[in-house]
Structure formats: structure tokens, C-alpha cells
LOTI-226844 format. One record per residue: x, y, z of N, C-alpha, C, CB in turn. Coordinates in steps of 0.05 Angstrom, whole numbers, plus 5000, padded with zeros to 4 digits. Atoms other than C-alpha are relative to their C-alpha. Glycine has a CB too. Layout:
% LOTI-226844
XYZXYZXYZXYZ/...
This chain:
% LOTI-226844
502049815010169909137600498050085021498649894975/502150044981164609487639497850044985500150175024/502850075009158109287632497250205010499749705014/502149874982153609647679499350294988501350025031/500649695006149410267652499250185026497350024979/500449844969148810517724503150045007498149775029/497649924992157110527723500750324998501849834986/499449654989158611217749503250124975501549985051/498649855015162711677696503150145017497950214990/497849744990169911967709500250174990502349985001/498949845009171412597705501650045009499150144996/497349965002177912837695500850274999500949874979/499349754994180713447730503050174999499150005022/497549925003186713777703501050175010500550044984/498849774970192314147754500750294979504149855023/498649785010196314757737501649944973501650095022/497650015016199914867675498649774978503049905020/500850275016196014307638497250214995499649615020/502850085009189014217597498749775004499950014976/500550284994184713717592501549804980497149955000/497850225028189213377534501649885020502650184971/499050104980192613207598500649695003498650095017/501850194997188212647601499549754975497750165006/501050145023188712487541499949604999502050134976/499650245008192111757547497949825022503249945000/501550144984187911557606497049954993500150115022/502750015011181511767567499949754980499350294984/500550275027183111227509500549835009501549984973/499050304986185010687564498050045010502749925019/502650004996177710797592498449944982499450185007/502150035034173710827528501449734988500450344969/500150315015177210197499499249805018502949894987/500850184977175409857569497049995003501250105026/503549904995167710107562499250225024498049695010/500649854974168510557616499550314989502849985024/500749685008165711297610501750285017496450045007/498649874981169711807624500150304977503249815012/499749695014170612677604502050125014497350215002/497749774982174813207619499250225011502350134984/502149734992172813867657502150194998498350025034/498249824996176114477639499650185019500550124980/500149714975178114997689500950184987501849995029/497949715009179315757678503150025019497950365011/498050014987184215677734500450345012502149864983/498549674989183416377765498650025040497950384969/500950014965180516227834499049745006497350225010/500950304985178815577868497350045002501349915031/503749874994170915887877499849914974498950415007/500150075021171815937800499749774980500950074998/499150265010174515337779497649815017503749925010/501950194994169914937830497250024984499550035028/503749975019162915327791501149864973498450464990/499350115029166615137722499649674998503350074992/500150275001167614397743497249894996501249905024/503050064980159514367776499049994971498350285028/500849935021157614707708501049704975501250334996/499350205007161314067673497849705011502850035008/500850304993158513517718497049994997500949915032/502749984999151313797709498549904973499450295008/500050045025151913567635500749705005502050194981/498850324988153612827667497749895013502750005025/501850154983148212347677501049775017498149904983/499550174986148211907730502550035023500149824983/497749924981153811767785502650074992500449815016/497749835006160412147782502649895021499150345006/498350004974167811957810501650164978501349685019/497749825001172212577812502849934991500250095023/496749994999179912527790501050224993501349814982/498849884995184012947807503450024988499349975021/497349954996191213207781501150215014501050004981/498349764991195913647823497950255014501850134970/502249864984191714307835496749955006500050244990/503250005004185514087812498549785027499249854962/501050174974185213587883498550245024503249825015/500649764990183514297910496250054993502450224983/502449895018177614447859497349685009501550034954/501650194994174113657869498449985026501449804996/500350024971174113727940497450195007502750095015/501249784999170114357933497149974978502250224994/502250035017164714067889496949945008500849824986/503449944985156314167902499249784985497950344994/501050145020154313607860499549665018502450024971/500050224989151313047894499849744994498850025011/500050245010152012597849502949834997498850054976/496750124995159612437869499849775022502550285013/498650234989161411857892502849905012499849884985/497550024998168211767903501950144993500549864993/497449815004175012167902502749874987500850115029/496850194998181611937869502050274984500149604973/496949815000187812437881502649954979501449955030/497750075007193212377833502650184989499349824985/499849744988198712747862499550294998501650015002/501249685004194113267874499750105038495749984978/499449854981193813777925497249945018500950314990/502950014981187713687988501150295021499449595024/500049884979187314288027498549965026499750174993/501849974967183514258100498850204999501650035028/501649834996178314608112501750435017497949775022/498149774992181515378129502750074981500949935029/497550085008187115168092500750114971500049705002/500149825018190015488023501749824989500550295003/498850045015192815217964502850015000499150094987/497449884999198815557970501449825028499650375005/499050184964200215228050500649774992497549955027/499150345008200214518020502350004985497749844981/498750055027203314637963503150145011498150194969/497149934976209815038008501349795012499350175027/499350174980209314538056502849915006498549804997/498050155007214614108039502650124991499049864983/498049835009221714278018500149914966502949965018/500150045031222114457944503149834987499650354984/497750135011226113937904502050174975498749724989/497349855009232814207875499550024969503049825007/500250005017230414097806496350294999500449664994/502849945003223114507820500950324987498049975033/500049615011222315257786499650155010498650134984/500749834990222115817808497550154988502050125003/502149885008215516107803499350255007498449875005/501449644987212016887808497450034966504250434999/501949935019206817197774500850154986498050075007/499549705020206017667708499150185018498150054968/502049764992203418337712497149994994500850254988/503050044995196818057711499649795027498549864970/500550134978197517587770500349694987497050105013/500750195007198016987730502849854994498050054980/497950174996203516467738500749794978499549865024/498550125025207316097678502649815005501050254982/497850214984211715497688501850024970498649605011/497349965030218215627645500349724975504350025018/500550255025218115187577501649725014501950104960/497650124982225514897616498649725021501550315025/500950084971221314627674497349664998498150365015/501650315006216214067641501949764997498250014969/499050185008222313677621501449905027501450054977/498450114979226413757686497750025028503150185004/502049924974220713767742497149884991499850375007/502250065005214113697714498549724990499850164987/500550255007214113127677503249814994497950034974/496750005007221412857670500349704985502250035031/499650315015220012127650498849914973498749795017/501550075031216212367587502750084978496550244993/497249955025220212477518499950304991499649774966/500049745009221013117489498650144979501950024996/502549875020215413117443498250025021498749804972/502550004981210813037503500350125016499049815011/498949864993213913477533499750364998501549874992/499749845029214613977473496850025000501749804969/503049974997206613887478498550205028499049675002/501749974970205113977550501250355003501449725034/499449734998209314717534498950164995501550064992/501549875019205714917485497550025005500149914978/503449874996198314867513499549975026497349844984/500049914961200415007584497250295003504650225013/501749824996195115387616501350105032496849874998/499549754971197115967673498249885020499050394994/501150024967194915877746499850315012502649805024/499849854985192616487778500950025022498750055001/499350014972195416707843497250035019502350265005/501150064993189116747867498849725002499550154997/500650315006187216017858503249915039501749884945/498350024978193515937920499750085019501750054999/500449824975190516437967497949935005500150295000/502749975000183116267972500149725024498349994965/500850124985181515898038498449764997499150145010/501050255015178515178027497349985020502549705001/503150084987170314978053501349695017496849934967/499750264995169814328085500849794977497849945010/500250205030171913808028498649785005502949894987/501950245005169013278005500549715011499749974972/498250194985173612778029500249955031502450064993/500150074972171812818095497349865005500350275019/502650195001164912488071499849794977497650174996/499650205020167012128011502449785003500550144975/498150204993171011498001501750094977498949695002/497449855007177911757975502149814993501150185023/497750055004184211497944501750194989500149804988/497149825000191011777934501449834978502050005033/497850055009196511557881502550205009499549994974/497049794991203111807908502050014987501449935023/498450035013207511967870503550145006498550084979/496949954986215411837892502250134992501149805003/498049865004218912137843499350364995501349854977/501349775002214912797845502750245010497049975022/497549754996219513477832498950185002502050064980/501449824996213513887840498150025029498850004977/502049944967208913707900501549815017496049885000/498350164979214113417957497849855005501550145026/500850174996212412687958498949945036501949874987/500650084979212312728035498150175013502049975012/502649824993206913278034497949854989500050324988/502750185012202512817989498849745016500849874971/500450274980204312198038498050125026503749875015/500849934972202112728101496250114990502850325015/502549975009195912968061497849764993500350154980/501550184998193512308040499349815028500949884982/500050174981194311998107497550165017503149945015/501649994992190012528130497249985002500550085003/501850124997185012498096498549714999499450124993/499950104994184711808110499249784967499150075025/500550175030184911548032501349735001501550154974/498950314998186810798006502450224980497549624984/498149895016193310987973501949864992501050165010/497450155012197710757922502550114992499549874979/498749885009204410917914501949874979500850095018/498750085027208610897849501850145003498850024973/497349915004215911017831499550174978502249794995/500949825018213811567786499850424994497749885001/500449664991213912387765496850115007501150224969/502349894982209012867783497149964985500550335007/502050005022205012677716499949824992500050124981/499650295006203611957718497349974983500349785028/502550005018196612097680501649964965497950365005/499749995024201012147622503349834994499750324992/497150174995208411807644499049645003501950155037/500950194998204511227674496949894993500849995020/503450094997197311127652498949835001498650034986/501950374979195910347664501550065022500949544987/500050064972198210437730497450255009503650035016/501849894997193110987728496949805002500550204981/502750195002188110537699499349805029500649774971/499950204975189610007749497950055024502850025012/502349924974186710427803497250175002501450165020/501949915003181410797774498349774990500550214986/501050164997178110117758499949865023500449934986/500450104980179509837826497350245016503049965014/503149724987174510567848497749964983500750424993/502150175020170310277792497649825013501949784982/501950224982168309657830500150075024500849695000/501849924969168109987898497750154995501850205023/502149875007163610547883498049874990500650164986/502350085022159210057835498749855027500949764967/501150294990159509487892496350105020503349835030/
């Protein structure tokens, strides 16, 4: 249990294609632990956007703050004005470099044989085929959770992939990574080359690209080990 009313709050940053229901199982393995933790929604239409939406979230958060990150939203944390952050934890989520674009990371790597093909509507706004949560997205969940994550998918703008990245935060905060090996969406060896740079503690798991909800005590695991660093 944690004890401490000075223990710093997680918030919980959901990628593409997700809500914060995302979160859901990691939120009720925090709260029965005593730990405080929210979700921040994003509009998901520009990385500028999504970073004011998050800020506008954490400003409603007393006390200290550690970021988590899924998938795109490692983009949006990085990019946060709020000095009340403490710590970073990636889980496989995307870090761009300063100059650097959503889209470049997220290419990087070669797409696994199972991944979707993606484009935008005629509004610019990108939709992951219902098909693609079961074989790619999340593949180790069941088909009700599945069947869920279809149904209150949220679009990714194509702008949100093009928008140049500030300095992140991770080049002044203390950072971890979960890597995730069986990932069919963000090539595992772009997450290994991104976490190494920015120089995070990193854990890796035999797991899909959605271990917030495939694996969540191994989630827990390490978001309480950032617990007692950040507190120490």
C-alpha cells in the first residue's frame, strides 16, 4: 500500500486508436494498492493539441506527477509544460527527438507481416480496421476485449505524425521504457533503439503492443518500482 500523501499521482496517457478505458485494468491495480492515479484524454489531432489537452488535465492534479505513456501518447508526455513531472514511463510508446516526427519513429522499423495497412479518411483522420485489434494490436487479449477496444477506438489524425517534436522531457527527466517483444505495431527493435537513446531503465516483456491491458501486473510491477524512485 502506499502511504505517503506527498506520493506523486499517475497519469495515464492513451496512444492511438484507444481511450482512456485503456487504462482501465491498471487504474483498479493502483487504487486497490492506495496509489493515485487518472487518465488524460487526448483529441488526438496534433501533438501541440494533444500536449495543451494533457497540461489542461495535469493542472487539475495536485502535487507531483509521473507521466505514462502508451504507444503515441510517448510523443504527447514528452512535450509536457508542467513542472510538476517527475518521472517518465514509456509503455511501448513512441519518443521522438527533438526535430523528429511521429511518423519517422513510428516507420522506422520494418512493419510486422501481421500490421495494417493504414491511410486517412477524407477528413485526414486515420481508423485502424475492426480486423486489426485482434491480429496486431492487441492479439493476446480475447475477443470481448477486443470487441471493446473496436468499438471505442478513437482516430489519430495525420497531423499528430507530421508535427516536429520540441526538446522532450526525457532528456531532463528520469525515464523508463517497457519493451514490448511481441509488438505487431511499433517494431520492437525501434522501441529497443529509442529507449536506449534516451537513456531509460528498461524492462522488457514477452508481450503485444497492449500490455496495459494483456499484461497489467507486469505493468504494475514497474510503475511501483517509479513509485519508490521518484518518492526516494
Amino acid at each position: 500500500m502506499v502511504e505517503s500523501k506527498t506520493a506523486p499521482t499517475f497519469v495515464l496517457v492513451h496512444g492511438a486508436w484507444a481511450d482512456g478505458s485503456s487504462w482501465r485494468k491498471v487504474i483498479e491495480a493502483l487504487e486497490a494498492r492506495g496509489a493515485k492515479a487518472v487518465a488524460a484524454p487526448l483529441p488526438l489531432t496534433s501533438v501541440s493539441d494533444d500536449i495543451r489537452a494533457l497540461d489542461r488535465r495535469l493542472a487539475r492534479v495536485q502535487g507531483p506527477i509521473v507521466l505514462v505513456a502508451h504507444a503515441y501518447a510517448g510523443a504527447v508526455i514528452a512535450g509536457s509544460k508542467n513542472e510538476r513531472v517527475k518521472g517518465l514511463v514509456f509503455v511501448a510508446a513512441l519518443a521522438p527527438d527533438q526535430g523528429e516526427t511521429v511518423g519517422e519513429v513510428f516507420g522506422r522499423g520494418k512493419p510486422h507481416p501481421n500490421a495494417p495497412q493504414l491511410g486517412p479518411d477524407g477528413d485526414g483522420f486515420i481508423w485502424l480496421p475492426e480486423s486489426a485489434f485482434a491480429s496486431a494490436f492487441a492479439q493476446n487479449a480475447g475477443p470481448t476485449e477486443n470487441a471493446l477496444f473496436a468499438a471505442v477506438q478513437r482516430p489519430i489524425h495525420g497531423a499528430c505524425l507530421q508535427e516536429k517534436a520540441a526538446k522532450p522531457l526525457w532528456k531532463t527527466l528520469p525515464s523508463w521504457y517497457l519493451l514490448a517483444e511481441q509488438d505487431r505495431m511499433i517494431d520492437p527493435e525501434t522501441q529497443e533503439f529509442m529507449a536506449q537513446r534516451m537513456k531509460a531503465r528498461i524492462r522488457r516483456l514477452d508481450c503485444d503492443h497492449t500490455p496495459i491491458a494483456t499484461a497489467p501486473e507486469r505493468v504494475i510491477e514497474l510503475l511501483f518500482e517509479v513509485l519508490q524512485s521518484v518518492s526516494a
